[in-house]
C-alpha positions in Angstrom: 24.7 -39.5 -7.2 25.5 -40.9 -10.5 23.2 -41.2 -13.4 21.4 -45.0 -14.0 22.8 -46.7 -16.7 19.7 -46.5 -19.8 19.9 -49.4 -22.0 21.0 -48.8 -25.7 17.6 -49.4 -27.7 14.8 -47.0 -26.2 12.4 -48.7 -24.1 8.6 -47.8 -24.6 5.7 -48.8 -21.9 2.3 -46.8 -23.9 -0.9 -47.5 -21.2 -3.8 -48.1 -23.6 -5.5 -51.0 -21.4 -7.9 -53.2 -24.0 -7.7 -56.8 -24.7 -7.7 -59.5 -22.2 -5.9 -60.3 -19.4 -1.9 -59.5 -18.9 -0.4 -62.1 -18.3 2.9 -64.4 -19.6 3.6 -63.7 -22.6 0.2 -62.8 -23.6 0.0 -59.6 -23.6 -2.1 -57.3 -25.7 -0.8 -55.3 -28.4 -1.5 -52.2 -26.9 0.8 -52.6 -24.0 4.2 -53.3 -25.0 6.9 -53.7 -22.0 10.5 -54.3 -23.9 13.5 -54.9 -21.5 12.5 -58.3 -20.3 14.9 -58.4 -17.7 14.4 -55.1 -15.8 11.8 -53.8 -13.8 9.5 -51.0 -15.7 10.2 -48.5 -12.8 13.8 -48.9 -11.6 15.5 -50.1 -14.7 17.5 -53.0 -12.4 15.8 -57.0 -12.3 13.3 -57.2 -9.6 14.5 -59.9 -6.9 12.4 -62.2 -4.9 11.8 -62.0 -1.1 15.0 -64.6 -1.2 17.0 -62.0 -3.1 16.6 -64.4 -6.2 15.9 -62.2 -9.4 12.2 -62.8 -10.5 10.9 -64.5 -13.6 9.3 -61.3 -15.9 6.5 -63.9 -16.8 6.4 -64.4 -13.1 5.9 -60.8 -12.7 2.9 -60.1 -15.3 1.5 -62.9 -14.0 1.0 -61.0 -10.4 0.0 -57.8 -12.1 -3.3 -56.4 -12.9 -5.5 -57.8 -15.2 -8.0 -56.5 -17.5 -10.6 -56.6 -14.9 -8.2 -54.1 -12.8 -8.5 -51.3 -15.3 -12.3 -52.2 -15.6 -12.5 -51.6 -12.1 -10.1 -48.4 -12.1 -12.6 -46.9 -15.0 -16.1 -47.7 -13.4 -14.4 -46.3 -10.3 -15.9 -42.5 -9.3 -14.6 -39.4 -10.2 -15.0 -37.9 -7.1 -13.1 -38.9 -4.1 -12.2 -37.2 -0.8 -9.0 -35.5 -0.6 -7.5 -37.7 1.9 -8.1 -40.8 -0.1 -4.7 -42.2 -1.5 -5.2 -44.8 -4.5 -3.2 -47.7 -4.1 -0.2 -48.0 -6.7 -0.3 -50.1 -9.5 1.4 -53.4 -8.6 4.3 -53.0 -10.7 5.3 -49.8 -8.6 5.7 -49.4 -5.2 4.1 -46.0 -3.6 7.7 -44.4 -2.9 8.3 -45.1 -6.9 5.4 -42.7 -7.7 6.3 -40.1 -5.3 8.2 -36.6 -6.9 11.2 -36.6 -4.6 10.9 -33.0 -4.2 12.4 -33.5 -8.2 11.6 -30.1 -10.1 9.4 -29.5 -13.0 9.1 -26.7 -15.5 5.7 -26.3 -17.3 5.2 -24.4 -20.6 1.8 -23.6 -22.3 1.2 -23.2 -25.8 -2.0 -22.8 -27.0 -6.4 -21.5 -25.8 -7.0 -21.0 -22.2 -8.3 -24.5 -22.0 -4.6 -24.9 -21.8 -3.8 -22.6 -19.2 -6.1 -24.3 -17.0 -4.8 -28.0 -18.2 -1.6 -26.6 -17.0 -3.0 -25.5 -13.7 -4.4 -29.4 -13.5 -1.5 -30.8 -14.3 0.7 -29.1 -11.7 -2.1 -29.6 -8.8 -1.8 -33.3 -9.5 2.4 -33.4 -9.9 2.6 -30.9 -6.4 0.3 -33.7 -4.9 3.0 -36.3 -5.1 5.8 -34.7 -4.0 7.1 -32.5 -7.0 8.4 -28.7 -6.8 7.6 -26.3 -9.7 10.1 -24.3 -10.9 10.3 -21.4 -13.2 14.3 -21.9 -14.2 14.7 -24.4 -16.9 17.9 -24.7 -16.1 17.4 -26.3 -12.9 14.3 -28.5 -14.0 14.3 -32.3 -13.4 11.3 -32.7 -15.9 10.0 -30.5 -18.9 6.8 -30.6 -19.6 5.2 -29.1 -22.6 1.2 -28.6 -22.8 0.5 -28.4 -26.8 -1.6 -27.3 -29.3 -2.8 -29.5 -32.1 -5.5 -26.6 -33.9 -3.2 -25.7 -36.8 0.0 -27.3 -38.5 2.1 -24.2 -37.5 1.3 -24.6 -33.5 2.6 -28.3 -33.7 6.3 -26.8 -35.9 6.4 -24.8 -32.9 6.4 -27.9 -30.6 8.9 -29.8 -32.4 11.1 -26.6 -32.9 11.2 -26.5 -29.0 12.3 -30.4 -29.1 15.2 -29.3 -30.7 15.9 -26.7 -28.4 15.6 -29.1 -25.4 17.3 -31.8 -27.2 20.6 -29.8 -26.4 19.8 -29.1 -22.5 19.4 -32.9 -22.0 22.5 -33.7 -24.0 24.1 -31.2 -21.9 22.7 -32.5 -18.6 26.1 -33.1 -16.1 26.0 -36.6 -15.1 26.1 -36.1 -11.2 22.3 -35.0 -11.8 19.2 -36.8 -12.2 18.2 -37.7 -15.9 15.9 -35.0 -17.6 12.8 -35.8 -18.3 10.7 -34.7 -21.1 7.2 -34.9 -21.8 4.1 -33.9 -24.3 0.7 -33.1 -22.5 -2.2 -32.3 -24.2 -3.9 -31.9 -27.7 -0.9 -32.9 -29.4 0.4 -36.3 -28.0 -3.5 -37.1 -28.6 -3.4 -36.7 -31.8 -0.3 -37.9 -33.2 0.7 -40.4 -30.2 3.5 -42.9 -30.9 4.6 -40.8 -34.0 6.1 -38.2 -31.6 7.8 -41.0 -29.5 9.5 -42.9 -32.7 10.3 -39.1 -34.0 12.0 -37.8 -31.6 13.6 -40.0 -29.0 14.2 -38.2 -26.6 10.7 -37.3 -25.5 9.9 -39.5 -21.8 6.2 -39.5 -21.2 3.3 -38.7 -23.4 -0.3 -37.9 -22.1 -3.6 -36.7 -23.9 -5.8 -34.2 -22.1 -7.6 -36.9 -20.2 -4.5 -38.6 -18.8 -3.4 -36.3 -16.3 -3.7 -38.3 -13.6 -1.7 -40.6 -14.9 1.4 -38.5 -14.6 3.2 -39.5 -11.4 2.8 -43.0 -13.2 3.9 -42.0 -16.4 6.9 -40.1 -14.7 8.1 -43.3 -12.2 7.9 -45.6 -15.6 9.9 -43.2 -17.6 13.0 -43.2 -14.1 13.7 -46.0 -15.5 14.7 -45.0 -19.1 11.5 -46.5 -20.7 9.3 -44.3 -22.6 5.5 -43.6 -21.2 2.5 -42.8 -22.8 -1.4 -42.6 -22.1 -3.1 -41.1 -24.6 -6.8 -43.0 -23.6 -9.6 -40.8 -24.0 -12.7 -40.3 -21.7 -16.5 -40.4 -21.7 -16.9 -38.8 -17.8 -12.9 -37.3 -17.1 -13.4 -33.8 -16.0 -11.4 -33.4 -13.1 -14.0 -31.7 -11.4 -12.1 -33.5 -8.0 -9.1 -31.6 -8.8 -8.5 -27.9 -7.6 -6.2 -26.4 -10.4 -3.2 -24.5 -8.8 -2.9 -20.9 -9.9 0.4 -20.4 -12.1 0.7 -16.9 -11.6 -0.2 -15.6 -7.7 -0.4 -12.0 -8.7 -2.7 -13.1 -10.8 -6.4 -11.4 -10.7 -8.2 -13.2 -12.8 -9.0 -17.5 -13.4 -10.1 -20.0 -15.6 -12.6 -22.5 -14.7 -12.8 -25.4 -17.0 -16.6 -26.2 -16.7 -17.2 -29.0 -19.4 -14.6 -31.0 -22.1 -14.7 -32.0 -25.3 -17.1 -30.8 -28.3 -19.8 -33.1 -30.2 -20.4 -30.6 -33.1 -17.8 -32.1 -35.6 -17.3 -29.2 -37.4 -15.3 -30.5 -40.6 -12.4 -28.7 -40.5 -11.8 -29.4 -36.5 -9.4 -31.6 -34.6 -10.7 -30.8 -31.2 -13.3 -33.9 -31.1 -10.6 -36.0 -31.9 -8.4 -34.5 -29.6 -10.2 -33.5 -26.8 -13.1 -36.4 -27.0 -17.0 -36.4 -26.3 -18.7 -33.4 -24.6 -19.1 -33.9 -20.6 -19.6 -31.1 -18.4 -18.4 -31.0 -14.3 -21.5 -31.1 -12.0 -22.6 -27.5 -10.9 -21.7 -28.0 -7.1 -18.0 -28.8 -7.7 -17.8 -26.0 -10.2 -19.3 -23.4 -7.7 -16.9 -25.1 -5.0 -14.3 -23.7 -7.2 -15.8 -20.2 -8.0 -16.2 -19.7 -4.3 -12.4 -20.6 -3.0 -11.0 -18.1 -6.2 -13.2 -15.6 -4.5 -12.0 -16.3 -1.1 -8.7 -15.7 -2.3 -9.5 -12.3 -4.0 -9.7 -13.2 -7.5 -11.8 -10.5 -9.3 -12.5 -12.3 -12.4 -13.5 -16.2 -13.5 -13.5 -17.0 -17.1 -15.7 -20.2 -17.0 -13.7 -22.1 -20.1 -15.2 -25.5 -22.7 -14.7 -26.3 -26.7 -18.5 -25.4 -26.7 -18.7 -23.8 -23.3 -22.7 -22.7 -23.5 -23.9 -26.4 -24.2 -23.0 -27.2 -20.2 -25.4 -30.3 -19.2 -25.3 -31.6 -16.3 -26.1 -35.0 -16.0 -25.2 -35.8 -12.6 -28.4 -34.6 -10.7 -30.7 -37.4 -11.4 -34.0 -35.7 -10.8 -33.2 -33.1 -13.2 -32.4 -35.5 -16.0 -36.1 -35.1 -17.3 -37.6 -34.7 -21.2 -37.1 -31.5 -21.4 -35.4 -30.5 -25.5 -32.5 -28.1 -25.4 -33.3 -24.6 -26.8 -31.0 -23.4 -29.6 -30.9 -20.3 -31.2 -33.4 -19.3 -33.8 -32.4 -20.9 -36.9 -29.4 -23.0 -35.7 -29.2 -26.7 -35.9 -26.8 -30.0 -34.7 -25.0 -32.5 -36.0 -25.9 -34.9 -33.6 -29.1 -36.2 -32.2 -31.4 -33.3 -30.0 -30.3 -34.2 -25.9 -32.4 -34.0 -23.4 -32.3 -32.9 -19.4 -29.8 -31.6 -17.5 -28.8 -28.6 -15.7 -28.1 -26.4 -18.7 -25.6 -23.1 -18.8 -28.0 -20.8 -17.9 -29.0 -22.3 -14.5 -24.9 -22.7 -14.1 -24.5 -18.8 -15.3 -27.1 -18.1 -12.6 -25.7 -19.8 -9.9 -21.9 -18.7 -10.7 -23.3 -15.0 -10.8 -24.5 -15.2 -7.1 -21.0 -16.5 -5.5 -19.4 -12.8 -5.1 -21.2 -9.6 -6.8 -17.7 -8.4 -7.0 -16.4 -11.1 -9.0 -16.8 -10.8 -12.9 -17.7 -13.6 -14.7 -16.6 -14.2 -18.6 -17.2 -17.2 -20.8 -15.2 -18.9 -23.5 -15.6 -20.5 -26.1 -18.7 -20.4 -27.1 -20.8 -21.7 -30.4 -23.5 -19.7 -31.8 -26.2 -22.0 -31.7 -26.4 -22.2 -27.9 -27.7 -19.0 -27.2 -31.1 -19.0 -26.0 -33.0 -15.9 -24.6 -32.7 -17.3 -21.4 -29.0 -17.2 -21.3 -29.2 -13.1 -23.1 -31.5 -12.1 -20.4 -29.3 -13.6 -17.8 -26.3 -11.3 -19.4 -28.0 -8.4 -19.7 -29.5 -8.6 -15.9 -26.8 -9.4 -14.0 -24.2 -6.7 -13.2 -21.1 -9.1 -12.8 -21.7 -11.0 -15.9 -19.6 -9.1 -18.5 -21.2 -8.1 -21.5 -19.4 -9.7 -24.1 -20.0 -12.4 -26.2 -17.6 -14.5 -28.6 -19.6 -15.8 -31.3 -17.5 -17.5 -34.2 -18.8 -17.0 -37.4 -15.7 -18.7 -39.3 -17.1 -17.4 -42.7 -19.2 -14.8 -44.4 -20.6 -17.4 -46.8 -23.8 -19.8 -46.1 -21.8 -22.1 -49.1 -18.5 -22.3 -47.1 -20.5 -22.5 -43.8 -23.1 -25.7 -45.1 -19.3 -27.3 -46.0 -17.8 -27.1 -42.4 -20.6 -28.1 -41.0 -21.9 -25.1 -38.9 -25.1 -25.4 -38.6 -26.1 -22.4 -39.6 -26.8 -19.9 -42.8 -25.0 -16.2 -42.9 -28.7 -15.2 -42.5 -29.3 -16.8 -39.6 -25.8 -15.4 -37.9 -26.5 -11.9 -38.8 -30.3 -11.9 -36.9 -28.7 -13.6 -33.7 -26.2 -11.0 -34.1 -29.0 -8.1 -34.1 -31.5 -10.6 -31.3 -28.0 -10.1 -29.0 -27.1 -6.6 -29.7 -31.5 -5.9 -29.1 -31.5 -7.7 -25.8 -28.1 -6.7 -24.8 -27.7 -3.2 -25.2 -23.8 -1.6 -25.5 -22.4 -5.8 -25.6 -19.2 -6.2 -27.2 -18.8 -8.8 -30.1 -15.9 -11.2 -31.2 -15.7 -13.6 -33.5 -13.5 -16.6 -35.4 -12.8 -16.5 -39.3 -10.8 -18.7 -41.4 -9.8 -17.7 -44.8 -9.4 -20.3 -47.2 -11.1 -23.3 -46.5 -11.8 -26.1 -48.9 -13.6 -24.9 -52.1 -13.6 -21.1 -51.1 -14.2 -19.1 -53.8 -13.1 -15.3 -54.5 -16.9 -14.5 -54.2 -17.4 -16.6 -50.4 -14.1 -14.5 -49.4 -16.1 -11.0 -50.4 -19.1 -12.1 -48.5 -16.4 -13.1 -45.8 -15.6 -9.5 -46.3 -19.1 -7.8 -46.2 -19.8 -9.8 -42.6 -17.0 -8.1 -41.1 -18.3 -4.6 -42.0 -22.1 -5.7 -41.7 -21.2 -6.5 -37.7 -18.5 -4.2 -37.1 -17.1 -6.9 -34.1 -14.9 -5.1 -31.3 -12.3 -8.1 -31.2 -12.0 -11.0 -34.1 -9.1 -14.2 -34.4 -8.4 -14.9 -38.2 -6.7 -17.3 -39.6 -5.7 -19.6 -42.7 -7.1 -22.9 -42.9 -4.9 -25.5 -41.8 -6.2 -28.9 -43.0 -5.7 -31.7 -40.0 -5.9 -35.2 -40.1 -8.5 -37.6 -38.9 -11.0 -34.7 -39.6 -14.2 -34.8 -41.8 -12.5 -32.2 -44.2 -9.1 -34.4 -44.3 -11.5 -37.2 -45.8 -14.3 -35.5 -47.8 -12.7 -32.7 -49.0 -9.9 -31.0 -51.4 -7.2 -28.7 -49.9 -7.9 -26.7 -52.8 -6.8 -23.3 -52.5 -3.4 -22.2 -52.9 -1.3 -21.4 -49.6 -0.6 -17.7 -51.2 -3.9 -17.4 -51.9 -5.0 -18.0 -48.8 -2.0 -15.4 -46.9 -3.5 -12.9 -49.3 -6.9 -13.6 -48.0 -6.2 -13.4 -44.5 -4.3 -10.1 -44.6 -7.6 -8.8 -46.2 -9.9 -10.0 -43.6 -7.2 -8.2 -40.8 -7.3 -5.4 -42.8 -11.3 -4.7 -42.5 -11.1 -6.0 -39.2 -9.1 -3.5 -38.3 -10.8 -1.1 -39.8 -14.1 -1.7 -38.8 -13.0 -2.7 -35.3 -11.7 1.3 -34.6 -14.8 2.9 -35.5 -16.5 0.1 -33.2 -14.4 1.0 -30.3 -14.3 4.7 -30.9 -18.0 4.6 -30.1 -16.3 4.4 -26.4 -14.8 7.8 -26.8 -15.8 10.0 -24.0 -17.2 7.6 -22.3 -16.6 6.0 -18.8 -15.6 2.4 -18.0 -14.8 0.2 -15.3 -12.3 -1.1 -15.3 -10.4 -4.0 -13.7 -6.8 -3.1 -13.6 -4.2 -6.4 -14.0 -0.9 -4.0 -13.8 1.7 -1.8 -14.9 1.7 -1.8 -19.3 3.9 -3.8 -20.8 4.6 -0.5 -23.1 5.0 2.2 -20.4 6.4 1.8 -16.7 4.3 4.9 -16.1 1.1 3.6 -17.3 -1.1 0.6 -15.7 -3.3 -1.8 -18.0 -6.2 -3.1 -17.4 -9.6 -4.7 -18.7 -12.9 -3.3 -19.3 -16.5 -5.1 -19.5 -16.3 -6.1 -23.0 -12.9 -7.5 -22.3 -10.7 -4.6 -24.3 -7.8 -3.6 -22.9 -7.5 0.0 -21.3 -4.0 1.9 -20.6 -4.3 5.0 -18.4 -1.7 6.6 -16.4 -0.2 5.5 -13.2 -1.9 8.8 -10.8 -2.9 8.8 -7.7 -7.1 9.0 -7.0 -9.8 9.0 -5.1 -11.3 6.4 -3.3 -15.0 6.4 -3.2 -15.3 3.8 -0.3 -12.9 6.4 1.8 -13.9 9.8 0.9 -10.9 12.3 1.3 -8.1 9.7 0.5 -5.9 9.9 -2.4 -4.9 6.5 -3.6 -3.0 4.6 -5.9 -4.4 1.5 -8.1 -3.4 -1.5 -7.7 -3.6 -5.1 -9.7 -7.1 -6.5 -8.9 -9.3 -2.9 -8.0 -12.1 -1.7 -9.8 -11.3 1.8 -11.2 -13.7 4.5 -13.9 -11.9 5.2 -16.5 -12.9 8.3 -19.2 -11.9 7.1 -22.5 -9.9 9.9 -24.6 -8.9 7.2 -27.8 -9.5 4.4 -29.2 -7.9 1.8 -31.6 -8.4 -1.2 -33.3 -7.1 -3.2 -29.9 -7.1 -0.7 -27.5 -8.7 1.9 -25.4 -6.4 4.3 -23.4 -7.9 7.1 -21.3 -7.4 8.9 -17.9 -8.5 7.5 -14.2 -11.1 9.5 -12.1 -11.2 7.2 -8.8 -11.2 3.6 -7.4 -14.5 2.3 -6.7 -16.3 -1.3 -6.7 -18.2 -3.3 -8.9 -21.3 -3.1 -7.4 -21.7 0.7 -6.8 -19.7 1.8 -10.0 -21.8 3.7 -12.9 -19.7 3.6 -15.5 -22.1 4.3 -18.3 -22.0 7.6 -21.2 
């Protein structure tokens, strides 16, 4: 086989369908097709039925208006599995097919990620693509990105330059590599990553991955490919992500998209769009076939994953307010109706009493008592909750737009700990935001030893554009200032999070074991309730369910563990037996 011949200037095709129809030379200035004389998907002129090359205004002509992509949007999100959509009309349906061509996926980034990934590849497998873990033998790259701070994006683009020289490199006699940007990223900076770096193929946004065996047949030709159109109702609730790892115990279920709160100093609402949550039946679809296939653990995953609505059961849609925590507030206008997280919680509890169930990320001001009496009830429902505080100070908090006072954070803190007994507390802090003063970064300081949290994620502000802080406010304290800030705050994090974990000393967990440490070939790791990790020697044990049997853990059992030490990060102890989750009493 020998590689197509790409025309010198780089060809672009970006899919943002506004404007009116497409047609001769009228065509809107979202959509721009250069190369007039070659098919978008083949790269050679299209011929009539008399073998006569066809006119490109000819061709627009016959292919899809604006009411087409009207139609396409309005169309349900949920279809039946065997239902094939008909190609667009400038592709034929063996032009959108993988040809068993290979593709390597790499993450960067949350867990919302991770299961983007997982989305991403269930679509690509579905037409005919083969995954492959060698990049050296990869027909397409793709890269799912990050967009939360400047230094995840210089990651990105260092990786360009890495792949720059494997598709230089590429031998002829194979197809052309193909590159492309998924995710957070090509939302937010779009065509500035295609005119940057040429050599990038096919660009989608989060909502857009269905778009990908499109995107791909455009880009065979040598054009570039973009969608980058965000969604009020995408959720892919249709699509059943495929499990990257199959050793893997544990899942992520994406259960809603997007955030409404606008916090000031976030991209995600610009990236990632409006808040709309899956219906409850697809989501518990889900849950049920990860049990069936012996997952242990489901990590139900949204940018504000306890404000779940759902909208989709009409008869529930009624006037009923949401219920915030005491003291919280919104940005946005009080909604109304809907199945809310709770009645999700509920129902994802009851799937498989040997399945845990974990949540992420939440924001403090969704936590009502219903959803903390839920937690503490239920067995399988981990007791641990992530609860972002970002800062110590009610000043710094008013400017990015919270919601919420230190005052009111600290008593949800003690409601939780009062109606959860034993939970285990993380939390989000930024040092350095916009205006913050030496006396915001001691109160900063104070929060961390007034809670005490088990596990925290710090970091210094990054400003990003397009943001409410980006427009309003000053990027006014000094990068130095701000490293110097940060390794305080990890400092008294660390601190305070080893006397909160050497409460566990002497104590015995259950624990879900994930495999051998990555430390110790004579130690396995594993995971307790409140999500630490737990190393503990590789020994034979009993089996409770089979009295008299000496057995050896594996990835995916339930095992009590008595906890010897305890750090900042970690808990390691020794095992006393394999049991289950439902008849395990691993309590002091």
């Amino acid at each position: 086989m020998t590689r197509p011949e790409v025309p010198a200037e780089r060809k672009s095709v970006v899919y943002q369908p506004s404007g009116g129809p497409v047609s001769g030379s009228d065509l809107p200035a979202e959509l721009t097709l250069r190369d007039p004389g070659h098919c978008c998907c083949c790269g050679s002129p299209e011929r009539q039925e008399d073998g006569a090359p066809k006119d490109f205004s000819s061709r627009l002509a016959a292919g899809p208006t604006f009411q087409h992509f009207l139609k396409s949007a309005s169309a349900p999100q949920e279809k039946l599995s065997s239902e094939v959509e008909d190609p667009p009309p400038y592709l034929t349906m063996d032009e959108l097919l993988g040809r068993q061509r290979k593709v390597y996926l790499e993450t960067y980034g949350c867990q919302m990620n991770v299961n983007d990934t997982e989305i991403a590849w269930s679509i690509l497998r579905k037409s005919g693509y083969l995954r492959t873990s060698n990049l050296q033998e990869a027909d397409v790259i793709l890269l799912v990105t990050c967009s939360i701070r400047e230094k995840a994006e210089q990651t990105i683009w260092n990786r360009l330059h890495q792949l720059k020289a494997l598709k230089t490199r590429r031998p002829r006699s194979r197809v052309p590599l193909r590159i492309g940007i998924l995710g957070c990223m090509a939302e937010r900076l779009k065509e500035e990553i295609l005119n940057r770096e040429k050599m990038v193929d096919v660009l989608a946004g989060p909502d857009a991955y269905r778009d990908l065996p499109r995107l791909l047949a455009i880009a065979e030709s040598g054009q570039q490919a973009a969608n980058v159109l965000l969604s009020l109702d995408e959720t892919y609730a249709d699509v059943m992500p495929v499990q990257t790892s199959p050793s893997a115990t544990s899942a992520f279920v994406s259960i809603m998209r997007g955030c409404d709160n606008m916090c000031s100093y976030c991209i995600v609402p610009f990236t990632r769009g409006r808040e709309r949550s899956r219906p409850v039946a697809s989501i518990l679809e889900e849950v049920k076939k990860l049990s069936e296939q012996g997952l242990k653990e489901v990590t139900l995953l949204g940018q504000n994953v306890n404000s779940f609505r759902d909208n989709s059961e009409v008869q529930f849609n009624n006037a009923v307010s949401t219920n915030l925590s005491r003291g919280f507030t919104t940005n946005y206008k009080a909604k109304q109706g809907g199945l809310r997280f709770a009645h999700l919680l509920d129902q994802v509890s009851r799937v498989d009493p040997e399945m845990r169930i974990r949540f992420t990320s939440p924001h403090p001001k969704d936590f009502p008592d219903e959803v903390l009496q839920l937690i503490h009830e239920r067995d399988n429902i981990c007791k641990q909750i992530h609860l972002p505080a970002q800062s110590g100070s009610s000043r710094v908090l008013e400017a990015m737009r919270r919601g919420y006072s230190r005052e009111a954070y600290v008593e949800l803190v003690h409601h939780i700990r009062e109606s959860i007994p034993g939970v285990s507390l993380s939390s989000d802090f930024i040092a350095g935001f916009c205006g913050e003063t030496e006396e915001d970064h001691v109160q900063t300081v104070s929060l961390l030893r007034e809670v005490q949290y088990n596990m925290g994620f710090l970091f210094a502000y990054s400003m990003r554009q397009k943001t409410r802080a980006y427009h309003r406010l000053k990027d006014d304290v000094p990068e130095e200032v701000k490293l110097r800030r940060l390794e305080e705050l990890i400092t008294v994090f660390r601190e305070e999070a080893t006397k909160a974990n050497q409460i566990s000393v002497g104590c015995t967990q259950l624990v879900l074991v994930e495999g051998l440490s990555k430390r110790s070939a004579t130690d396995l790791c594993g995971r307790n309730d409140g999500n630490l990790k737990v190393i503990f020697p590789d020994v034979e044990m009993e089996d409770v369910n089979n009295p008299g049997f000496r057995v050896r853990a594996q990835p995916g059992d339930y095992v009590l563990v008595k906890i010897t030490s305890a750090s900042s990060q970690t808990l390691r102890g020794h095992v006393l037996c394999r049991t289950t989750l439902k008849d395990s009493s691993a309590n002091c």
